[in-house]
PDB file of N, CA, C and O in Angstrom:
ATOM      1  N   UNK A   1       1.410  12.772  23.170  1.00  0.00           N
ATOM      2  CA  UNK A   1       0.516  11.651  22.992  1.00  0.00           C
ATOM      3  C   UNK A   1       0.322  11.013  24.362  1.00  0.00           C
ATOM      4  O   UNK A   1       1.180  10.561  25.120  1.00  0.00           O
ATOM      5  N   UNK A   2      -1.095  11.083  24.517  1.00  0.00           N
ATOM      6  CA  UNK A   2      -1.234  10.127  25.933  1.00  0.00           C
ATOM      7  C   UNK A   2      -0.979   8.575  26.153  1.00  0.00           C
ATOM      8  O   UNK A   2      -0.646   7.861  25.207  1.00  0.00           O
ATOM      9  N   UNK A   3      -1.119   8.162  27.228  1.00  0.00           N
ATOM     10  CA  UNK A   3      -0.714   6.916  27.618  1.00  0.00           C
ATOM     11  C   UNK A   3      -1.557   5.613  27.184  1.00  0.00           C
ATOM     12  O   UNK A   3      -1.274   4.419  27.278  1.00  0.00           O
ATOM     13  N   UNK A   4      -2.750   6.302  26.648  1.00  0.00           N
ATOM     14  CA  UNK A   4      -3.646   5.222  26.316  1.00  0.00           C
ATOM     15  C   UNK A   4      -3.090   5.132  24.693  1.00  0.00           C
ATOM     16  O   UNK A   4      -2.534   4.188  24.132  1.00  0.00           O
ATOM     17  N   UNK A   5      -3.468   6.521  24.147  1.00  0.00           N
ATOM     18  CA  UNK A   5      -3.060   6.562  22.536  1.00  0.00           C
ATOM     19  C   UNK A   5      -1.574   5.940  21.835  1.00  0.00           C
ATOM     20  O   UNK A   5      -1.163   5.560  20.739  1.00  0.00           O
ATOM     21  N   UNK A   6      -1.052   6.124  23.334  1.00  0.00           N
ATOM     22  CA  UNK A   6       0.549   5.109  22.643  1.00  0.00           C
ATOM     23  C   UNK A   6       0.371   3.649  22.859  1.00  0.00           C
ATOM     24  O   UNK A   6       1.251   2.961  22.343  1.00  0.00           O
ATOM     25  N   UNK A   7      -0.763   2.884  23.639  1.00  0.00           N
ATOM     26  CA  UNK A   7      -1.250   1.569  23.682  1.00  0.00           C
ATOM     27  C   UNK A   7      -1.589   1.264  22.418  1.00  0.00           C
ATOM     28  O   UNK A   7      -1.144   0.352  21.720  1.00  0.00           O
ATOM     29  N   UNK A   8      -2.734   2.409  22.051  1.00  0.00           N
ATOM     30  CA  UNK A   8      -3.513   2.018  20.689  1.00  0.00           C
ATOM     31  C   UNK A   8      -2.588   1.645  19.817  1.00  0.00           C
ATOM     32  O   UNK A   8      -2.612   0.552  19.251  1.00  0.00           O
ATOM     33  N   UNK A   9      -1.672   2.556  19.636  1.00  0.00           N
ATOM     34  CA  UNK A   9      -0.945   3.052  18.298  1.00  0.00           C
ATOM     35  C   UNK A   9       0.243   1.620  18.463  1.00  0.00           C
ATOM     36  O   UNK A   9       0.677   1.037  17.469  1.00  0.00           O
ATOM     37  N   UNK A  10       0.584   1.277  19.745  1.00  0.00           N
ATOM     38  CA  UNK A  10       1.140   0.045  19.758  1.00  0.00           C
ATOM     39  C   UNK A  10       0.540  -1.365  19.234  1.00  0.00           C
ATOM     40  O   UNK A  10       1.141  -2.152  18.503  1.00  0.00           O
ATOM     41  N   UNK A  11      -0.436  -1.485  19.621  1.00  0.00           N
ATOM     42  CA  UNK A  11      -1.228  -2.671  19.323  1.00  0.00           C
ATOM     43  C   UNK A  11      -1.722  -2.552  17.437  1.00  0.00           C
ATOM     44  O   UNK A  11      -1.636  -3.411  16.560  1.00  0.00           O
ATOM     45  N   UNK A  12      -2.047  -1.639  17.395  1.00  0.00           N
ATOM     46  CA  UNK A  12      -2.060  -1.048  15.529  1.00  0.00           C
ATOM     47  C   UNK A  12      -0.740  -1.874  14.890  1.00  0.00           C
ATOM     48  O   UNK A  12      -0.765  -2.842  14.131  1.00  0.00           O
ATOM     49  N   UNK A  13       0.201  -1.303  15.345  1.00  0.00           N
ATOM     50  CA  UNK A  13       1.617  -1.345  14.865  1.00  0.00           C
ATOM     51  C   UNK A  13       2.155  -2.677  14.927  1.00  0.00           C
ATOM     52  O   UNK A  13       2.895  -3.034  14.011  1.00  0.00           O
ATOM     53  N   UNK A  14       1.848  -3.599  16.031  1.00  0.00           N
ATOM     54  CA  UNK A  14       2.167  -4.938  16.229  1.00  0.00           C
ATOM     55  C   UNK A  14       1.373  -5.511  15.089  1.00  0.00           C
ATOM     56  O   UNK A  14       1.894  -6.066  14.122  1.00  0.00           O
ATOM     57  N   UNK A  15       0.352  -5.378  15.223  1.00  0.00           N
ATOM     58  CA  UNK A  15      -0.786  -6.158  14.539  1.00  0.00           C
ATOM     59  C   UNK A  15      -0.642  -6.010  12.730  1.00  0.00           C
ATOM     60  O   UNK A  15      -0.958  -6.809  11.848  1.00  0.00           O
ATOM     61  N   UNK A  16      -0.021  -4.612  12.655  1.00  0.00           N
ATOM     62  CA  UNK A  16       0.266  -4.866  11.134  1.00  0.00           C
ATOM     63  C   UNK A  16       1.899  -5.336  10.680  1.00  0.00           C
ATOM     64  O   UNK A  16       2.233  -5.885   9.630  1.00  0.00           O
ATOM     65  N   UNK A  17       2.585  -5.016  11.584  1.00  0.00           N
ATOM     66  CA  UNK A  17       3.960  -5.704  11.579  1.00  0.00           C
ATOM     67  C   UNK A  17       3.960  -7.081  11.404  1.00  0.00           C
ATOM     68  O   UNK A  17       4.815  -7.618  10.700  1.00  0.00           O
ATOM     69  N   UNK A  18       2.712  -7.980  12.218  1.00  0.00           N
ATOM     70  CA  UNK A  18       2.502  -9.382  12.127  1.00  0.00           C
ATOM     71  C   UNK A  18       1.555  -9.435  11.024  1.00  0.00           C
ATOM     72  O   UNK A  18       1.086 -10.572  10.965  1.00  0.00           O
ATOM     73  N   UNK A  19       0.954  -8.458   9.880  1.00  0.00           N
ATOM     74  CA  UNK A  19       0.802  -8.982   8.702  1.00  0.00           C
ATOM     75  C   UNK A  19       1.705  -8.562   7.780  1.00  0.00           C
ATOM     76  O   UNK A  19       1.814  -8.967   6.623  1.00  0.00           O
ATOM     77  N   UNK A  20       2.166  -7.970   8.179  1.00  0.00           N
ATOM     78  CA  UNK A  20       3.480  -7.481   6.885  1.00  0.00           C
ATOM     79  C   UNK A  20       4.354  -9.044   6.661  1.00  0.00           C
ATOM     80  O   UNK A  20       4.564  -9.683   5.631  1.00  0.00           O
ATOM     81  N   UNK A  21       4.681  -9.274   7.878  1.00  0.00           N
ATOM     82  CA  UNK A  21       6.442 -10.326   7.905  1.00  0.00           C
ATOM     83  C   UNK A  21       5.245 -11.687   7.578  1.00  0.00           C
ATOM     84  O   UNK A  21       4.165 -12.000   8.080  1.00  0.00           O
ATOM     85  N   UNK A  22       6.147 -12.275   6.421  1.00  0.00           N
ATOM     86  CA  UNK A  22       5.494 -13.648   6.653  1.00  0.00           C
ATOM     87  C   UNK A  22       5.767 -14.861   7.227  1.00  0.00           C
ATOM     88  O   UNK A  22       6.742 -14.905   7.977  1.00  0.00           O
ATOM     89  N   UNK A  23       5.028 -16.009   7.017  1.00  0.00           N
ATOM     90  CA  UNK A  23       5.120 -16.522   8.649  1.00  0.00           C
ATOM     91  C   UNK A  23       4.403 -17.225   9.551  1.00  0.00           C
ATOM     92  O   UNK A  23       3.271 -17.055   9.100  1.00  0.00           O
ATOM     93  N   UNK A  24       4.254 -18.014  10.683  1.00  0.00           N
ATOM     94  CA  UNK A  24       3.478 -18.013  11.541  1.00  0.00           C
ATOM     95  C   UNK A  24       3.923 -17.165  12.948  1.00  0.00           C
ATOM     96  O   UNK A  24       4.669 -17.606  13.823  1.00  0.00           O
ATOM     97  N   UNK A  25       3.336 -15.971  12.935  1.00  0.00           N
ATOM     98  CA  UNK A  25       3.672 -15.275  14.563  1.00  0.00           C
ATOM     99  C   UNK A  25       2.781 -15.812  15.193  1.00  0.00           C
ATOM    100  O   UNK A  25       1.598 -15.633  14.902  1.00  0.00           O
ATOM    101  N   UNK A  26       3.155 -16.540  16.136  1.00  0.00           N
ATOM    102  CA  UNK A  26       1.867 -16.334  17.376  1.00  0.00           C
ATOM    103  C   UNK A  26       2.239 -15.471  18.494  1.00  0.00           C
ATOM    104  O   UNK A  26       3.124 -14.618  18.560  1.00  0.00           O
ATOM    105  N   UNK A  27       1.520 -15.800  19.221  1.00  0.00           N
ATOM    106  CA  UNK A  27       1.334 -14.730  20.355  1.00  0.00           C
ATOM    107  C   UNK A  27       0.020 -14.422  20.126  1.00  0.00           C
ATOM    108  O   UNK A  27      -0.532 -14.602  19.041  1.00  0.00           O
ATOM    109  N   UNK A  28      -0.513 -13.960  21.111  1.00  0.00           N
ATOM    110  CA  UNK A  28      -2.155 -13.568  21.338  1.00  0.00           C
ATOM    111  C   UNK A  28      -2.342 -12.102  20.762  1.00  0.00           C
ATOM    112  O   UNK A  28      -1.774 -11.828  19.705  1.00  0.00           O
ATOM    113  N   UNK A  29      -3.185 -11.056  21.469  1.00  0.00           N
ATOM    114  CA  UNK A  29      -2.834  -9.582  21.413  1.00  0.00           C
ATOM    115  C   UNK A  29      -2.123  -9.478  22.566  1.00  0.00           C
ATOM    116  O   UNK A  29      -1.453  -8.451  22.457  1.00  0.00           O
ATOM    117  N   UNK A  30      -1.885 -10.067  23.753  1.00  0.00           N
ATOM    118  CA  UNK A  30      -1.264  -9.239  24.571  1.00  0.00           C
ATOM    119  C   UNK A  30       0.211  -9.364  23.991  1.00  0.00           C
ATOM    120  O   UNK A  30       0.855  -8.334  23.790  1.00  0.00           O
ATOM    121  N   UNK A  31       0.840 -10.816  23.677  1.00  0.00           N
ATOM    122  CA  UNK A  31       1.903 -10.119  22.559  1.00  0.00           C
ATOM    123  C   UNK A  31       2.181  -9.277  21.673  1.00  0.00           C
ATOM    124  O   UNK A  31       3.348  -8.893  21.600  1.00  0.00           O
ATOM    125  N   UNK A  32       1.262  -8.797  20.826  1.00  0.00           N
ATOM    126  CA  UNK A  32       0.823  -7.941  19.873  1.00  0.00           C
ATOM    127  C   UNK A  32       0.994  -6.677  20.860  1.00  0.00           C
ATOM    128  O   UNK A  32       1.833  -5.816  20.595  1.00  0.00           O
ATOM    129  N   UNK A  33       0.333  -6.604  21.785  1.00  0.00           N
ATOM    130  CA  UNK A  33       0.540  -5.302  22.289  1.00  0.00           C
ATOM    131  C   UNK A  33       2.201  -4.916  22.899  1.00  0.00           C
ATOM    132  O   UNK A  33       2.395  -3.722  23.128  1.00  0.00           O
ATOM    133  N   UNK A  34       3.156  -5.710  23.109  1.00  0.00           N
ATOM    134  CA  UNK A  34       3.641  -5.423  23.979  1.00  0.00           C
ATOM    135  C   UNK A  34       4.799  -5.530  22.734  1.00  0.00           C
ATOM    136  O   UNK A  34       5.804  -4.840  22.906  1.00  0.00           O
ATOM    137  N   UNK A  35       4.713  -6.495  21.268  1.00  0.00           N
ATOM    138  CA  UNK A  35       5.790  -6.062  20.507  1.00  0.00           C
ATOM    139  C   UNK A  35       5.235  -4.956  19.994  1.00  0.00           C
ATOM    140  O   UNK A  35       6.143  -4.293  19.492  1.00  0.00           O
ATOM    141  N   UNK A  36       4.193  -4.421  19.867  1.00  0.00           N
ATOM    142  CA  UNK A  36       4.024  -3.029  19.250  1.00  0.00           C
ATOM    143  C   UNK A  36       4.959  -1.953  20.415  1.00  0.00           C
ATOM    144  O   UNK A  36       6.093  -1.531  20.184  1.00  0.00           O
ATOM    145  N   UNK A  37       4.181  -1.677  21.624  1.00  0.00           N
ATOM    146  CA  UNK A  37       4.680  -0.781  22.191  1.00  0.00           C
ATOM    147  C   UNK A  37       5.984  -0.413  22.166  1.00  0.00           C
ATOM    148  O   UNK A  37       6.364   0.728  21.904  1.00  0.00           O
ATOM    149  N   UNK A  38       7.085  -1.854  22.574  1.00  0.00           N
ATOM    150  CA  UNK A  38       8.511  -1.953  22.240  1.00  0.00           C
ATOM    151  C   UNK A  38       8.902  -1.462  20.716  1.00  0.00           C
ATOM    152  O   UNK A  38       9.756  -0.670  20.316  1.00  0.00           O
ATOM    153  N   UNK A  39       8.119  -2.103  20.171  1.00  0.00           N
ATOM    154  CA  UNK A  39       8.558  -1.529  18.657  1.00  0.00           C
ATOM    155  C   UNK A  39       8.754   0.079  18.475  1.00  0.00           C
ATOM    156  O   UNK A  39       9.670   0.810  18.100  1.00  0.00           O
ATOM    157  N   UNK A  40       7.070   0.293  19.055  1.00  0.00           N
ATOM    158  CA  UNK A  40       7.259   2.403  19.114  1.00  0.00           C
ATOM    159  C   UNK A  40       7.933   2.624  19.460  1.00  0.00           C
ATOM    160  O   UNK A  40       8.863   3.128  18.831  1.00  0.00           O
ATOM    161  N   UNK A  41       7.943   2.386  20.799  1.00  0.00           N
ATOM    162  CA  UNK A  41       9.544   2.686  20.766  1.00  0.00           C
ATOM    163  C   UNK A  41      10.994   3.194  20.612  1.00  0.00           C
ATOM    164  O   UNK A  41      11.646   4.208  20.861  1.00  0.00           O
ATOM    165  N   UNK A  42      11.190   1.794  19.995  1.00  0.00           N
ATOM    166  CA  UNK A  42      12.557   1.269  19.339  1.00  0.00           C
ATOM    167  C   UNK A  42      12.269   2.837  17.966  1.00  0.00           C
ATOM    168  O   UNK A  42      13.009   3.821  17.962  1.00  0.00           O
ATOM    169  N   UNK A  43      11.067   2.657  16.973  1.00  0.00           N
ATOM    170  CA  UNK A  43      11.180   3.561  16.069  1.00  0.00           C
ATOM    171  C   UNK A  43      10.616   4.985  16.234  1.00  0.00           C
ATOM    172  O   UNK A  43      10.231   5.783  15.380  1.00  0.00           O
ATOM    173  N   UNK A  44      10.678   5.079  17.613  1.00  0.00           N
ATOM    174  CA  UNK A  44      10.488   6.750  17.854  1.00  0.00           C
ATOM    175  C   UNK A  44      11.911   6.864  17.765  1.00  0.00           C
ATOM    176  O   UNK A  44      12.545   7.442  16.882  1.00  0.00           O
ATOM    177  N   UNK A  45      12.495   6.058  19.093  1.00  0.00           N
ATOM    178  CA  UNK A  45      14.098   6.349  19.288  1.00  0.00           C
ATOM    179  C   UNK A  45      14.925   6.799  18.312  1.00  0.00           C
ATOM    180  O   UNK A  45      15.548   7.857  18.224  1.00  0.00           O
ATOM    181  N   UNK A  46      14.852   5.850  17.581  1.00  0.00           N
ATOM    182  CA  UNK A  46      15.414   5.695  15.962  1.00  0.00           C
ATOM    183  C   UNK A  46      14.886   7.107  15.400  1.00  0.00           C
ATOM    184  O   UNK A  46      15.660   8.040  15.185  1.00  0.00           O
ATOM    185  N   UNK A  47      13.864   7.162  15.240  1.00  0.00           N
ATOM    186  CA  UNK A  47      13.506   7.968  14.491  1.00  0.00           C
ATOM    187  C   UNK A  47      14.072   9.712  15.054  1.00  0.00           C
ATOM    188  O   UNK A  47      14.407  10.601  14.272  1.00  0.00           O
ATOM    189  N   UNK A  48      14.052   9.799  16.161  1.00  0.00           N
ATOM    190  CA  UNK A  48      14.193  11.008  17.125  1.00  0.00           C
ATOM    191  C   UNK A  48      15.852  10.810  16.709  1.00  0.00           C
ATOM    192  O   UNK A  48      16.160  11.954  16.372  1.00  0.00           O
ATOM    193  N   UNK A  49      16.775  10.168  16.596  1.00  0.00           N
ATOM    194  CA  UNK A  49      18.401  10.261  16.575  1.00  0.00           C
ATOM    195  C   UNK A  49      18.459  10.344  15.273  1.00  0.00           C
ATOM    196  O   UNK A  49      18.989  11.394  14.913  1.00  0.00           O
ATOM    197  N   UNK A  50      17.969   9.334  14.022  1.00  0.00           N
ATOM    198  CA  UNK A  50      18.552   9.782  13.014  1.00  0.00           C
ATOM    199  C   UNK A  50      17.680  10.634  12.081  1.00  0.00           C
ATOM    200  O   UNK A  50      18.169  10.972  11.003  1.00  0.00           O
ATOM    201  N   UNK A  51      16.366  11.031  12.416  1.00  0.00           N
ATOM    202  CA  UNK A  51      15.531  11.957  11.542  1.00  0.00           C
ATOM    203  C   UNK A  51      15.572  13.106  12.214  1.00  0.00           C
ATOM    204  O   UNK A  51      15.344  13.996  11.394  1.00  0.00           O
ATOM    205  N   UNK A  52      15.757  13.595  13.361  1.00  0.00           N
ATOM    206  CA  UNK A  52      15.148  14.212  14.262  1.00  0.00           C
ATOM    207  C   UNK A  52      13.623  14.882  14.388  1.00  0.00           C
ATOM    208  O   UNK A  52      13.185  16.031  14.455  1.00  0.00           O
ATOM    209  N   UNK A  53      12.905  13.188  14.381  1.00  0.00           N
ATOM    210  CA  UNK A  53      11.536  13.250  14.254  1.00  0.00           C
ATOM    211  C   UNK A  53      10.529  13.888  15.515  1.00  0.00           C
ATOM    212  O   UNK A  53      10.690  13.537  16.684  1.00  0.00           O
ATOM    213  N   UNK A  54       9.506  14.842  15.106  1.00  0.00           N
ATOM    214  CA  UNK A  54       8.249  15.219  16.505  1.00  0.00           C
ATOM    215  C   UNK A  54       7.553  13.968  16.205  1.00  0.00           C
ATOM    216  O   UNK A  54       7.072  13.754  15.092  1.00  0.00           O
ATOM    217  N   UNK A  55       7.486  13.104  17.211  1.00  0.00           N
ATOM    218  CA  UNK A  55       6.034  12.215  16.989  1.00  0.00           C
ATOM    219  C   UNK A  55       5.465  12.723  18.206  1.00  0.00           C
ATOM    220  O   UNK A  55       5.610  11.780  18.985  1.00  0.00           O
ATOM    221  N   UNK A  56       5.023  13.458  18.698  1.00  0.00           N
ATOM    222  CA  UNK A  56       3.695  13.752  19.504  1.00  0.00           C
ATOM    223  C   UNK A  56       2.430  13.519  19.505  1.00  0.00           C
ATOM    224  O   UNK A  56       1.642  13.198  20.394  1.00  0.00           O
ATOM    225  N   UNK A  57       2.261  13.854  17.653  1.00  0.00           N
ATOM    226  CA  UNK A  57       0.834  13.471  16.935  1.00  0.00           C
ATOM    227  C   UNK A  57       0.534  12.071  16.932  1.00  0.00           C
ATOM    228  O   UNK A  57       1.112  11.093  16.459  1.00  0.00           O
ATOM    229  N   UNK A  58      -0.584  12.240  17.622  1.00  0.00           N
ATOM    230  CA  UNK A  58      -1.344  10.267  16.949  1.00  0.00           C
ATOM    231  C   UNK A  58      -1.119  10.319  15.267  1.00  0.00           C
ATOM    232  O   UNK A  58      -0.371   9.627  14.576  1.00  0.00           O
ATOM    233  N   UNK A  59      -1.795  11.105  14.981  1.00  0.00           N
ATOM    234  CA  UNK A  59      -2.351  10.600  13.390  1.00  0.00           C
ATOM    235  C   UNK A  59      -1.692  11.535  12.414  1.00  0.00           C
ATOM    236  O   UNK A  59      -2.133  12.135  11.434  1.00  0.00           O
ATOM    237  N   UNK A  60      -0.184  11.463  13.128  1.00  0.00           N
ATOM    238  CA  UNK A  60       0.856  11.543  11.841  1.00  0.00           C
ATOM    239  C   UNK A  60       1.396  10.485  11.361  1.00  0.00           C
ATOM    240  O   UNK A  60       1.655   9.468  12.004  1.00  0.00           O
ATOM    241  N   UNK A  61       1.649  10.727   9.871  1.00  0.00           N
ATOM    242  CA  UNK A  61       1.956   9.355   9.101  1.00  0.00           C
ATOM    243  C   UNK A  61       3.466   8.937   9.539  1.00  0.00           C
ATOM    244  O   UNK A  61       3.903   7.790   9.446  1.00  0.00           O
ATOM    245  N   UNK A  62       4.193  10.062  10.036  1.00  0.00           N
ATOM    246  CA  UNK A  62       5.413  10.113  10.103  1.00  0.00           C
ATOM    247  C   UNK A  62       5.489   9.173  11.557  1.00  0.00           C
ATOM    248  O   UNK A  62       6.465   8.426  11.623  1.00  0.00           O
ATOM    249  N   UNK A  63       4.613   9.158  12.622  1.00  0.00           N
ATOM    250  CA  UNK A  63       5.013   8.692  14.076  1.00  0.00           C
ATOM    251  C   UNK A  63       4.295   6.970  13.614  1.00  0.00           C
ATOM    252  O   UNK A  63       4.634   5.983  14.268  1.00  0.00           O
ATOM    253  N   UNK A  64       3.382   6.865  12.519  1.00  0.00           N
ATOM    254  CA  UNK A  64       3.026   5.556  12.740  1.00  0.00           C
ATOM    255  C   UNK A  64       3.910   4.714  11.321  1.00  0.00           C
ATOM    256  O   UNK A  64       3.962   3.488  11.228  1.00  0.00           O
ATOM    257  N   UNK A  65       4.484   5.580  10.415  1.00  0.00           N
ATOM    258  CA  UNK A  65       5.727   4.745   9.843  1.00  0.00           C
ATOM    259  C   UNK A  65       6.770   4.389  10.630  1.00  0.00           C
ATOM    260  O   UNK A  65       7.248   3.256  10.573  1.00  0.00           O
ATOM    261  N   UNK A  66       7.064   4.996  11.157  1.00  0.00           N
ATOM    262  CA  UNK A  66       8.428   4.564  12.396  1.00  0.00           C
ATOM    263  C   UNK A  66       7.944   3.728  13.565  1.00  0.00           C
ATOM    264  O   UNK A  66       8.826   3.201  14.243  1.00  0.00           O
ATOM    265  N   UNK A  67       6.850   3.553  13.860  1.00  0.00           N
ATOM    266  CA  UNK A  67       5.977   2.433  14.971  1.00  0.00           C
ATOM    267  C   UNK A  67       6.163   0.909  14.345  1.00  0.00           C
ATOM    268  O   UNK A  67       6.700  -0.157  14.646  1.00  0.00           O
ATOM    269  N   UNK A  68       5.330   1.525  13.221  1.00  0.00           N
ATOM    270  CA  UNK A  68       5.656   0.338  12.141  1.00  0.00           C
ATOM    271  C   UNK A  68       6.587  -0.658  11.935  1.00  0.00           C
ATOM    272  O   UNK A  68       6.680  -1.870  12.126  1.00  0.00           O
ATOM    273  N   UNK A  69       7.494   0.582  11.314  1.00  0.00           N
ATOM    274  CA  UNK A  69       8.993  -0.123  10.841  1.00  0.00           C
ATOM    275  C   UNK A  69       9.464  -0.772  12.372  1.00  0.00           C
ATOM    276  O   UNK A  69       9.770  -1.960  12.465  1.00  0.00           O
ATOM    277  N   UNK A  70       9.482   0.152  13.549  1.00  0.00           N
ATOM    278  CA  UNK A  70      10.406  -0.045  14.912  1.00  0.00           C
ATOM    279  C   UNK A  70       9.355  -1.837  15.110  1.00  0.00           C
ATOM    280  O   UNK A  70      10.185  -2.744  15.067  1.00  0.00           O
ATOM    281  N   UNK A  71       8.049  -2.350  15.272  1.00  0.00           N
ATOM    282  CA  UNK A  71       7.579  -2.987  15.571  1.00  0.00           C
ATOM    283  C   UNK A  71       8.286  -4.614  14.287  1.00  0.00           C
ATOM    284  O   UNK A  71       8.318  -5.802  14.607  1.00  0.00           O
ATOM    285  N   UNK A  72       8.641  -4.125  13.203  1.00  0.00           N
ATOM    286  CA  UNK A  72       9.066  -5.026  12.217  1.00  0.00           C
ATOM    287  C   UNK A  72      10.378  -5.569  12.666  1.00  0.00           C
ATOM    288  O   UNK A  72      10.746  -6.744  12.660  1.00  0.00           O
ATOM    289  N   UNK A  73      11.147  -4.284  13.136  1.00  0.00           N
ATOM    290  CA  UNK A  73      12.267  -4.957  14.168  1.00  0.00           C
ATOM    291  C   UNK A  73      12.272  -5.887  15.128  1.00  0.00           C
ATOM    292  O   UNK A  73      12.826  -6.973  15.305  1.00  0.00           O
ATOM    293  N   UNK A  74      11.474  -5.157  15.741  1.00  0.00           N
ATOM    294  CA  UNK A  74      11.607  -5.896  16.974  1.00  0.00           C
ATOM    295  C   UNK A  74      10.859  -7.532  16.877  1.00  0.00           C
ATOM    296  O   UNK A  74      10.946  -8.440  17.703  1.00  0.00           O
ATOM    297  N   UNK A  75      10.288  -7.514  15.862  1.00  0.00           N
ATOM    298  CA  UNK A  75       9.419  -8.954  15.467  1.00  0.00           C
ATOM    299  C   UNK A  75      10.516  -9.691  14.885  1.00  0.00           C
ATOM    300  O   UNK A  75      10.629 -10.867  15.231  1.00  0.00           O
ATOM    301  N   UNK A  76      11.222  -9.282  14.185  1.00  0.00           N
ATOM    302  CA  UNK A  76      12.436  -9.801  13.514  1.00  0.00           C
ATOM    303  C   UNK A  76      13.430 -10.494  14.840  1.00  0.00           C
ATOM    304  O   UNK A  76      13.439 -11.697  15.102  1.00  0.00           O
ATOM    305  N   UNK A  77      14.226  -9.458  15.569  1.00  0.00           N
ATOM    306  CA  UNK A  77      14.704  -9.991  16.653  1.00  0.00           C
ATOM    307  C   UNK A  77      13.907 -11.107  17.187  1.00  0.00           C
ATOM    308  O   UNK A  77      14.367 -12.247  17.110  1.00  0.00           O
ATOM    309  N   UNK A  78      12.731 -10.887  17.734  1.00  0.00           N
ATOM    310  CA  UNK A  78      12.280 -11.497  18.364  1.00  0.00           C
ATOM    311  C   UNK A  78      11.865 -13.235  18.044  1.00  0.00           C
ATOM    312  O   UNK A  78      11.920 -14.240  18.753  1.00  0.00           O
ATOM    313  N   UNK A  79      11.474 -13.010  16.736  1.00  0.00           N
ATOM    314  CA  UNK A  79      11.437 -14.359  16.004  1.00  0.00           C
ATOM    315  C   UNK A  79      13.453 -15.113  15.755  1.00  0.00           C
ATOM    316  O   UNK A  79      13.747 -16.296  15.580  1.00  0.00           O
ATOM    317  N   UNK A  80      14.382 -13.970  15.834  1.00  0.00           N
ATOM    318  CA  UNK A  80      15.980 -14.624  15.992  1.00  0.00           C
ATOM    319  C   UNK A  80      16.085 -15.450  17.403  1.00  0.00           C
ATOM    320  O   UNK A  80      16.529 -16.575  17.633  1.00  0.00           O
ATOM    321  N   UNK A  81      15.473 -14.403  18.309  1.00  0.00           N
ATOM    322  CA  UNK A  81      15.395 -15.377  19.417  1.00  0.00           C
ATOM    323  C   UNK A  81      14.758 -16.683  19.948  1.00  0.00           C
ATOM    324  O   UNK A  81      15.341 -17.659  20.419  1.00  0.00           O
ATOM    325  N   UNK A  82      13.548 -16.502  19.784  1.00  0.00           N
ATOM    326  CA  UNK A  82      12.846 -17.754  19.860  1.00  0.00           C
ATOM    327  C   UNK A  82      13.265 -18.556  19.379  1.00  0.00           C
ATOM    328  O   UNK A  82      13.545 -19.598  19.970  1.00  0.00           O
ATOM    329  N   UNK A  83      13.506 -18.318  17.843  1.00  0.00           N
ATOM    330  CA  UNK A  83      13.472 -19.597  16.573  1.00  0.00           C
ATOM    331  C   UNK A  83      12.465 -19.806  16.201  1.00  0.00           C
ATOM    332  O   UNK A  83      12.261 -21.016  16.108  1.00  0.00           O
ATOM    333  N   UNK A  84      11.446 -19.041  15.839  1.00  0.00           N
ATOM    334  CA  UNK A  84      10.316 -19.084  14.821  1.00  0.00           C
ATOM    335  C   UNK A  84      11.266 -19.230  13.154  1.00  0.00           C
ATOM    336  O   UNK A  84      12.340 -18.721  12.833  1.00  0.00           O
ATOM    337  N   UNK A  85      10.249 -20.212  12.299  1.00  0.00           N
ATOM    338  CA  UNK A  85      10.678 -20.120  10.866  1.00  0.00           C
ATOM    339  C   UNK A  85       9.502 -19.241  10.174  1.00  0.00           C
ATOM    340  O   UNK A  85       8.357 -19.219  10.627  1.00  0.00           O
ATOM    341  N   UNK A  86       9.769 -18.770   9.426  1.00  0.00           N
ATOM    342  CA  UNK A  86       9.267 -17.853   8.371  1.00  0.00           C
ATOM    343  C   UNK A  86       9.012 -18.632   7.213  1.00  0.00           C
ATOM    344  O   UNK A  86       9.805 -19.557   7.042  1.00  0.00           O
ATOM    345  N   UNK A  87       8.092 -18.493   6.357  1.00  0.00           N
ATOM    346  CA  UNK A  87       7.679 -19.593   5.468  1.00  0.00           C
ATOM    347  C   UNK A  87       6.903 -18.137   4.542  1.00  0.00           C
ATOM    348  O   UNK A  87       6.348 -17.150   5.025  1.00  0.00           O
ATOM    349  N   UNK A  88       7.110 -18.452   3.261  1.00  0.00           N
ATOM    350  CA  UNK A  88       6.157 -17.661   2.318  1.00  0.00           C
ATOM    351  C   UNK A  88       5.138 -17.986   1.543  1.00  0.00           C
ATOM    352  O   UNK A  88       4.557 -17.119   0.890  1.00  0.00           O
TER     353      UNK A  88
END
């Protein structure tokens, strides 16, 4: 996967991670982009040690569930750190 397509697939991944968790996230997109990317990441990593996942493919379901999930993490942490509240 090229360098642009792991931007995309980052900013995708942020952006639905921040509608999944409920909440107020802010951050702009360039936050969005940069907890996505970290997130890919985090759930390639993950995914490569305990699945022993290929994400190479853009538009496997398998590399953008683990973007996903890795981006939900890292939103999670990230809202522990700050101190964002979560509200439903």
């Amino acid at each position: 996967m090229g360098f642009l397509s792991f931007l995309l697939l980052g900013l995708i991944a942020g952006s639905l991670a921040k509608m999944i968790l409920p909440g107020d996230r802010g951050g702009g997109w360039f936050m969005t982009l940069l907890l996505g990317v970290v997130g890919a990441m985090v759930g390639g990593w993950l995914g490569g040690i305990l699945f022993n996942a290929n994400l190479q493919e853009f538009f496997s379901l398998q590399t953008w569930a683990l973007a996903i999930g890795g981006s939900i993490v890292v939103l999670l942490i990230w809202g522990a750190i700050t101190g964002r509240k979560t509200s439903a």
